[in-house]
C-alpha positions in Angstrom: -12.9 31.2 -21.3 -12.1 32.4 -17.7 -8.3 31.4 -17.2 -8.1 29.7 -13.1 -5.2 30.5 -11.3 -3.7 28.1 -8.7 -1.0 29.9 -6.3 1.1 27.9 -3.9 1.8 31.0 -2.4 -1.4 32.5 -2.3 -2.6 29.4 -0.1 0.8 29.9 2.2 -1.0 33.3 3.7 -3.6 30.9 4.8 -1.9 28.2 6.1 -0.2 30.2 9.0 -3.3 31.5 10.1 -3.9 30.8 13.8 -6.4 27.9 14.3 -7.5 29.3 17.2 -7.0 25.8 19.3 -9.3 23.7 17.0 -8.0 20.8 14.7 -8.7 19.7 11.8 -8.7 15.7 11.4 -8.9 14.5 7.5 -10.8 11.1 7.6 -9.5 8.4 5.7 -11.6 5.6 4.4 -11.3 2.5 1.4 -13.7 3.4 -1.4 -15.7 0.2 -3.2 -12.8 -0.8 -5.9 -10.7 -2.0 -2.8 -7.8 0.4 -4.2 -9.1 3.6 -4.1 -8.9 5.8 -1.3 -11.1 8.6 -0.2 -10.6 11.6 2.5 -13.0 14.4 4.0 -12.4 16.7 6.6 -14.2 17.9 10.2 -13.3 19.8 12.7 -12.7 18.8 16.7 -12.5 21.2 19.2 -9.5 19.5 20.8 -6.2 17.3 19.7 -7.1 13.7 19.6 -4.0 11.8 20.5 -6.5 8.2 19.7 -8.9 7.2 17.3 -10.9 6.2 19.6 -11.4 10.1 21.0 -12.3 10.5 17.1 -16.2 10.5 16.8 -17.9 8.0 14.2 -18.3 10.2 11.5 -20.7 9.2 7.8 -20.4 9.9 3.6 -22.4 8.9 0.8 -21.7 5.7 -0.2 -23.8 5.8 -3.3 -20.7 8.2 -4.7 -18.1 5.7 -3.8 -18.9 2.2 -4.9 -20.8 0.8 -1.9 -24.5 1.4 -1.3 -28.0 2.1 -3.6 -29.1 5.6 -3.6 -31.9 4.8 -1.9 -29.8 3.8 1.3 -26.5 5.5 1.0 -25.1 6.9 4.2 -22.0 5.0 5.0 -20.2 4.7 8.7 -16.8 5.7 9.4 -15.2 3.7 12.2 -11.9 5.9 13.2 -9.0 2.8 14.0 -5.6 4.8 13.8 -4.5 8.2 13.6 -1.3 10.1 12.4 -0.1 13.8 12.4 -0.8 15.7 9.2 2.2 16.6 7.0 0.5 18.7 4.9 -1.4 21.2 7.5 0.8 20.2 9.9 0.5 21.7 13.9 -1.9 19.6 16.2 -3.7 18.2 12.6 -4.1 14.5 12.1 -5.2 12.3 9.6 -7.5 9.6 10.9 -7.9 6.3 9.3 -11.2 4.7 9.8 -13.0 1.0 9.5 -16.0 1.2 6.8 -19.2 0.0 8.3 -22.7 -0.5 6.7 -26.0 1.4 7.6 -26.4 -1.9 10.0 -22.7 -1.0 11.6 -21.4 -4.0 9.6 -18.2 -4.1 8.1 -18.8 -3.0 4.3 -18.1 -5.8 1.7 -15.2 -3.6 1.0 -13.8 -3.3 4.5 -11.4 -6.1 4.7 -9.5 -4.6 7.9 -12.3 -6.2 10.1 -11.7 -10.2 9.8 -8.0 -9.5 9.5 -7.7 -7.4 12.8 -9.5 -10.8 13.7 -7.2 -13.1 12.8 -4.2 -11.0 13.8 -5.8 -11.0 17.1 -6.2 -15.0 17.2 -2.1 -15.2 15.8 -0.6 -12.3 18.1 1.2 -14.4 20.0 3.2 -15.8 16.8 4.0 -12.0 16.6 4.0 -11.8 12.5 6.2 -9.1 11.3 5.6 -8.0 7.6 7.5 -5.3 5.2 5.4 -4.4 1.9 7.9 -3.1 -1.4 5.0 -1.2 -2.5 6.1 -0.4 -6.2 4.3 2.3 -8.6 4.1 4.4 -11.5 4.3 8.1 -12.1 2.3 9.3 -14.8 1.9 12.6 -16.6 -2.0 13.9 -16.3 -2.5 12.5 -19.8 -1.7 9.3 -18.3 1.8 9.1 -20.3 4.4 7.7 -18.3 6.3 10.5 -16.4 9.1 11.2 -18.6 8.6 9.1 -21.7 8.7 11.1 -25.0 5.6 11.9 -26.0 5.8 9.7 -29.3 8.1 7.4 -28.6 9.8 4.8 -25.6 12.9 5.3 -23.5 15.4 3.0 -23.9 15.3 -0.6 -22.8 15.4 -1.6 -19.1 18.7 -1.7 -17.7 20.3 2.0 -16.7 16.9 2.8 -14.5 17.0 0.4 -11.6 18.8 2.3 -8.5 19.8 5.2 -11.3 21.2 8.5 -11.0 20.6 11.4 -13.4 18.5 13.3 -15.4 18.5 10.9 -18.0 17.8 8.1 -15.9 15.7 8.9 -13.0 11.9 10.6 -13.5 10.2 12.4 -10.4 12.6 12.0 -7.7 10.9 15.1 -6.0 7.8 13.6 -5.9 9.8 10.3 -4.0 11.4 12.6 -1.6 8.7 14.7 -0.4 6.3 11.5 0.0 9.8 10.2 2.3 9.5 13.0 4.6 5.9 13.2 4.9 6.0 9.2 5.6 8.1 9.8 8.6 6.6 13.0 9.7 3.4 11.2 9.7 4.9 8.4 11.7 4.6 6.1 8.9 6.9 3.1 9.0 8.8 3.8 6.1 11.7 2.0 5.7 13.2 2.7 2.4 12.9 3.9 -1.4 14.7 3.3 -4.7 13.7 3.7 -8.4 12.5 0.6 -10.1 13.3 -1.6 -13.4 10.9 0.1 -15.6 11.3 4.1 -16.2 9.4 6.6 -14.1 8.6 3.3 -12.0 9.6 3.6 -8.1 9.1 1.9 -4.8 9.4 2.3 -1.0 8.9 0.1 1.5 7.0 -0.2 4.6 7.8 -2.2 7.5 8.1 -4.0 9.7 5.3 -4.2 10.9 3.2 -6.5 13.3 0.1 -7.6 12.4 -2.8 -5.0 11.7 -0.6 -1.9 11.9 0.8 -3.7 8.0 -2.7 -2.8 6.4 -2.9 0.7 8.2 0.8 2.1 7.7 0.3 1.1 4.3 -3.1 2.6 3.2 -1.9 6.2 5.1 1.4 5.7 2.7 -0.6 5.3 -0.1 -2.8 8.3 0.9 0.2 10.0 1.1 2.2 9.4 -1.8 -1.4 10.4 -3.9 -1.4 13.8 -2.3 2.2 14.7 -2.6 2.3 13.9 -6.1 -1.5 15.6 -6.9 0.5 18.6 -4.9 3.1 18.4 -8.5 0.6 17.6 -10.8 1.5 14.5 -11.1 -0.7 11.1 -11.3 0.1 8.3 -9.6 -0.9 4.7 -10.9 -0.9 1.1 -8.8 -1.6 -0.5 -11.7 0.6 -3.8 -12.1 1.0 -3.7 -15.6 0.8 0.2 -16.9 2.6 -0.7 -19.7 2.2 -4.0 -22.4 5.0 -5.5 -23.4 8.8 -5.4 -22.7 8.6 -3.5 -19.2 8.5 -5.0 -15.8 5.0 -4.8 -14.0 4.7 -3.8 -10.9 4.1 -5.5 -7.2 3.8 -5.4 -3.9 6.1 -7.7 -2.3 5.4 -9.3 1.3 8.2 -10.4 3.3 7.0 -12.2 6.2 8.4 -14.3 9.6 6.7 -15.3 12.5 9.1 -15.0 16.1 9.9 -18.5 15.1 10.8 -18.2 11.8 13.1 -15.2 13.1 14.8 -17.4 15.7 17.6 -19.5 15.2 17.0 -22.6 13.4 14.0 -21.1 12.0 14.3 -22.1 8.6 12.1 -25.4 9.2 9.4 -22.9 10.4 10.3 -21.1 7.0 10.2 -24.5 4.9 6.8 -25.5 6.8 5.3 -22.2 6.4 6.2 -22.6 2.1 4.6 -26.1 2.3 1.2 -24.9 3.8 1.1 -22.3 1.0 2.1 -24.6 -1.9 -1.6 -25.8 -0.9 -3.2 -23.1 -1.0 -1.8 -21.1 -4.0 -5.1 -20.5 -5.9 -6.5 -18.8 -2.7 -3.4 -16.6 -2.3 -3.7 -15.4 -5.6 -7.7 -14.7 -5.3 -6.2 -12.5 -2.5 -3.5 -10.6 -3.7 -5.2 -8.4 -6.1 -8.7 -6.6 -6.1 -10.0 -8.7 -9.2 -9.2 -11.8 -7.9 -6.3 -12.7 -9.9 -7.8 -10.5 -12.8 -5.2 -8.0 -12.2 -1.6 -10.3 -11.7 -2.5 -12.5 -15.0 -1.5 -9.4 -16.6 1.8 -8.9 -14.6 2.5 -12.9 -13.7 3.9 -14.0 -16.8 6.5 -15.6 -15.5 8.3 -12.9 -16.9 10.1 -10.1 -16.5 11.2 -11.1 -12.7 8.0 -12.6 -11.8 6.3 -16.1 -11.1 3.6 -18.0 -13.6 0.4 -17.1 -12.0 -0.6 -20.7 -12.7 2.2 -22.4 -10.8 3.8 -22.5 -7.3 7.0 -22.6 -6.5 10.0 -21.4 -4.2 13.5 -21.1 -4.1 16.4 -19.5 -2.4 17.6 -15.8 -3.9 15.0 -16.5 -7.1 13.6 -13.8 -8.1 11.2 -15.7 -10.6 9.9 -17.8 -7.7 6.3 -17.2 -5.9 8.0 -17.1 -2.6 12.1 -16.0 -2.6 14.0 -17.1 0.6 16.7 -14.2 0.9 20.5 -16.0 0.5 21.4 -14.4 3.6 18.2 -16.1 5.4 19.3 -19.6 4.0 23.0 -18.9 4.8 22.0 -17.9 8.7 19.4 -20.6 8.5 16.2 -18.0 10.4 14.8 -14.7 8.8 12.1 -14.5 6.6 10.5 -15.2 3.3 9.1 -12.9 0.9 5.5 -13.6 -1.1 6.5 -11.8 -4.6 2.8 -12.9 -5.8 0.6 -9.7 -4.6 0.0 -6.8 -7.0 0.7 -3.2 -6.5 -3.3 -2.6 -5.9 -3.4 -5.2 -3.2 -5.1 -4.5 -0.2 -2.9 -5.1 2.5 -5.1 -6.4 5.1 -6.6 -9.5 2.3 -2.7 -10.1 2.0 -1.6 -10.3 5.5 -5.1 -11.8 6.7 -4.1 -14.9 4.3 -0.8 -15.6 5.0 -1.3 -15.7 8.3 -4.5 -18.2 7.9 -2.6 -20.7 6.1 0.9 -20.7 7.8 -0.2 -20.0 11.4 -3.9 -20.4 11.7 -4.2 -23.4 9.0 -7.6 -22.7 8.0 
């Protein structure tokens, strides 16, 4: 069997080759799971500094979980653009809308009715910050880390941890970091999580649509950088049964009234309006309907009963926490602990912002 041989340095040589003034724009696009993402590259013969000087661009759909064979080409919509960490120079990475052969959204695209609804609440001006958790796994799908026939030991030492004993794949977290803010992603933070090779980094804040989109070029981003180590990366919210924490993505949210002073009875309104509409939120906040979080919403390890609302101040086993230094300051924000890792953003946002602001 012929051995294939990968070289990082091989591929430098080729990397600092002149481009000769053209760009090369990688094209971002939501597959038909809702999770997945996809990329392809073209190239323009200038630097596009707006999506909109990006050219509608097409891909099979039949590969990707969103047309018949027999009709498959696919639209892509360009709706914002970032540089690209990865070829760096004048290079961008363009995140498009989905659209149908009939230029209709795709049943996938859920960007489209909640750049709608952001529109009809902009002058609310709804901030949100994601804690998008995940899971590195080994290419066999282990767990990053784990012994290969056993467990670590129990939850405890891993949260926040330092050392080699401790911490698995910090590289991967701190080369995603820089390529977040080279990008000019909003990322605001990272830290290792509860559960052993489990990490998270947030994203935020954000106003309205630019939640969805800073968080789908994250995602792209953390996927490369980790395939660039070998390494697997897994939004599952439950990767492993049993004792170990699932993972989420937590949405902390505030309206300009809610971040005003006094704006805990926005706060306390906004909980009320979604103690209605809890079974619609959680239809939301994962790509199987709730399918997903009833693995992960035990009301366990530091998470809500899928079947139950509730709320409280600093409780971490609540479906919406108010912070104790919101509650203390009596404005700020509260934070949705129901949606999964695999959320899509936009279904997230779109939601919170219908029942709390739009109220339909």
């Amino acid at each position: 069997m012929t051995q294939v041989h990968v070289s990082k340095e091989i591929l430098s040589r080729y990397m600092d080759l002149e481009e000769r003034g053209r760009v090369m724009c990688e094209y971002l696009w939501i597959d038909g799971t809702g999770e997945g993402i996809r990329s392809k590259c073209r190239t323009m013969e200038f630097e596009p500094k707006e999506p909109k000087e990006c050219p509608m661009w097409n891909y099979d759909g039949s590969s990707t979980y969103q047309a018949e064979g027999s009709n498959s080409d696919m639209y892509l919509n360009p709706v914002a653009i970032f540089k690209d960490p990865f070829r760096r120079g004048p290079h961008k990475l363009v995140l498009c809308d989905v659209l149908k052969y009939n230029k209709k959204p795709a049943e996938s695209n859920k960007r489209s009715t909640c750049a709608m609804v952001m529109e009809q609440a902009k002058d609310t001006h709804p901030w949100f910050g994601i804690e998008q958790e995940y899971t590195l796994l080994d290419v066999d799908g282990h767990p990053y880390g784990w012994p290969k026939n056993g467990f670590p030991g129990p939850q405890g030492p891993y949260y926040c941890g330092v050392g080699a004993n401790k911490v698995y794949g910090r590289d991967v977290v701190e080369a995603h970091y820089r390529a977040c803010l080279y990008a000019g992603v909003k990322i605001a933070g990272c830290n290792a999580e509860v559960m052993p090779a489990q990490w998270e980094f947030q994203v935020g804040p954000c106003e309205g649509i630019d939640m969805g989109d800073h968080l789908w070029v994250a995602r792209y981003l953390l996927h490369r950088v980790a395939e660039e180590f070998g390494v697997v990366v897994t939004l599952d919210p439950k990767p492993i049964e049993g004792d170990w924490n699932g993972a989420g993505a937590h949405c902390n949210y505030s309206t300009q009234a809610m971040r005003d002073p006094d704006g805990i009875k926005t706060i306390e309104d906004a909980i009320e309006r979604l103690s209605k509409h809890h079974v619609r939120h959680i239809k939301a906040y994962d790509p199987k309907e709730g399918k997903d979080n009833e693995r992960r919403l035990t009301g366990f390890h530091e998470t809500s009963s899928i079947h139950d609302f509730s709320a409280g101040v600093a409780n971490r086993g609540a479906s919406i926490r108010i912070p104790r230094q919101v509650a203390e300051e009596g404005c700020g924000y509260l934070e949705d602990r129901r949606p999964s890792s695999n959320c899509d953003p936009y279904a997230v946002t779109e939601v919170i912002v219908r029942t709390t602001v739009l109220d339909v």
